[in-house]
GUKE-572972 format. One record per residue (C-alpha): residue number from 1; residue in three letters; x, y, z. Coordinates in steps of 0.2 Angstrom, whole numbers, plus 5000, padded with zeros to 4 digits. Layout:
% GUKE-572972
{papa NUM, "ALA", {X, Y, Z}}
...
This chain:
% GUKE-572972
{papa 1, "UNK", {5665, 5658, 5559}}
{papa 2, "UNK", {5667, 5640, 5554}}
{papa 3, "UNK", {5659, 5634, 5537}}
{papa 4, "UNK", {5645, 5626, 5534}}
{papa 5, "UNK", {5651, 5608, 5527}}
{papa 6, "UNK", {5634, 5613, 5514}}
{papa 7, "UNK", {5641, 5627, 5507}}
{papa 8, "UNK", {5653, 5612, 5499}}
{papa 9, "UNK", {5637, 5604, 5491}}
{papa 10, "UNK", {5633, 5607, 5471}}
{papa 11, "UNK", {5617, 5619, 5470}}
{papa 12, "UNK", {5606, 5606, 5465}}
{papa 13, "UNK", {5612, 5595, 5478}}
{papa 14, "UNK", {5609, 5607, 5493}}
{papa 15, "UNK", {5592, 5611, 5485}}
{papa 16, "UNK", {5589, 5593, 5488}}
{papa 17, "UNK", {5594, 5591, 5504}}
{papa 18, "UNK", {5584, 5607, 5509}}
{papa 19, "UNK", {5569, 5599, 5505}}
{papa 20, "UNK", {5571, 5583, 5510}}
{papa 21, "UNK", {5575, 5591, 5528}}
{papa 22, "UNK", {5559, 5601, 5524}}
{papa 23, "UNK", {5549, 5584, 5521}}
{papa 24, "UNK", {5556, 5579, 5542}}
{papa 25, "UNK", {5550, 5596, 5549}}
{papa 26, "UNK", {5532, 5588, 5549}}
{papa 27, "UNK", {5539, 5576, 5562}}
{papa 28, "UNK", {5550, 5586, 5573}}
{papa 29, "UNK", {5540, 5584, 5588}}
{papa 30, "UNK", {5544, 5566, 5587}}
{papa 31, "UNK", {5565, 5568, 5583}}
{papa 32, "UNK", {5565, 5580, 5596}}
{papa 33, "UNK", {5560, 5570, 5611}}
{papa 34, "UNK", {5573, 5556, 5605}}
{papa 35, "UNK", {5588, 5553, 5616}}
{papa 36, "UNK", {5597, 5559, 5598}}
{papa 37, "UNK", {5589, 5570, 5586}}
{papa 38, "UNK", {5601, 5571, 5572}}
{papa 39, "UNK", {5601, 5551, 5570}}
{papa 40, "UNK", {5582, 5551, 5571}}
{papa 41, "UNK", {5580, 5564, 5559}}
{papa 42, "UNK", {5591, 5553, 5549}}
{papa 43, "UNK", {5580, 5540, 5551}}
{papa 44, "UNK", {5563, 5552, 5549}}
{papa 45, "UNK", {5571, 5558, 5530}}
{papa 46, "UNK", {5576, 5538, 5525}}
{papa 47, "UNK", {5557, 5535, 5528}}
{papa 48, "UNK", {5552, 5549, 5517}}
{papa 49, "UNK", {5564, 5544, 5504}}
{papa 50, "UNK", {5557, 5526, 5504}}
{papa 51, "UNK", {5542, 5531, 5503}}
{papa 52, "UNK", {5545, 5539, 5488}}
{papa 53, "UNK", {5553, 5525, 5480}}
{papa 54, "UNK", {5538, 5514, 5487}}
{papa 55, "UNK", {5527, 5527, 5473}}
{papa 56, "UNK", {5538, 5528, 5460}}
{papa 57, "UNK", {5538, 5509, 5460}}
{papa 58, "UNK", {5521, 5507, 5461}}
{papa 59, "UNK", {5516, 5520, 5446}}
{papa 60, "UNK", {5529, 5512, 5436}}
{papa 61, "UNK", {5521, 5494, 5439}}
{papa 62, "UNK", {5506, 5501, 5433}}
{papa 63, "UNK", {5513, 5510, 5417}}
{papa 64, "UNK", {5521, 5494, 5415}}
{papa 65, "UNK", {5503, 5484, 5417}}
{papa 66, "UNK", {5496, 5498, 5405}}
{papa 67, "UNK", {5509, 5495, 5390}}
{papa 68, "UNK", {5509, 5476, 5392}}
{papa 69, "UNK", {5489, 5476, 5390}}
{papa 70, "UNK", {5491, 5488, 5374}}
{papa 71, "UNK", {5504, 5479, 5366}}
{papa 72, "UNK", {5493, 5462, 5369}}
{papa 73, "UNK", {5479, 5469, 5360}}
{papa 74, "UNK", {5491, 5476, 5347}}
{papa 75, "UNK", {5498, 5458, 5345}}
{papa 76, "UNK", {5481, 5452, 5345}}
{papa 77, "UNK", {5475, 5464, 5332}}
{papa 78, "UNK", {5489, 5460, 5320}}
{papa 79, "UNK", {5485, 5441, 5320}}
{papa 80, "UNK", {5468, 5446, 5315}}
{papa 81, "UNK", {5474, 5456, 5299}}
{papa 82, "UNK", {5486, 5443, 5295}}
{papa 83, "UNK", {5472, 5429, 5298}}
């Protein structure tokens, strides 16, 4: 029986992948019908990862937005005192 080039992966690392291949399954009917269905699977889980990214990057911006506006005030506050 030849092995499973996974069974090479870190636990965390095949965890990782098992859900990222469980976050394509919702589009299977789609890879499926493709002329190849490993590459558009590939392609299916590249999405899912960007669209990840595309929410981390949006809730950091607004963290981001939320600190600047606190310090602002902070700085605004302190020129009172000292005024």
């Amino acid at each position: 029986m030849p092995k499973d080039w996974r069974d090479k992966l870190d636990a965390q690392t095949r965890h990782d992948l098992e859900n990222l291949t469980k976050d394509t399954v919702t589009y299977k009917q789609a890879y499926k019908a493709s002329e190849n269905p490993a590459i558009s699977q590939i392609w299916i889980a590249l999405v899912e990862i960007s669209r990840t990214l595309s929410n981390l990057d949006r809730r950091m911006k607004t963290l981001e937005d939320i600190h600047f506006e606190k310090k602002k005030k902070g700085d605004i506050i302190k020129d009172l005192e000292k005024w």
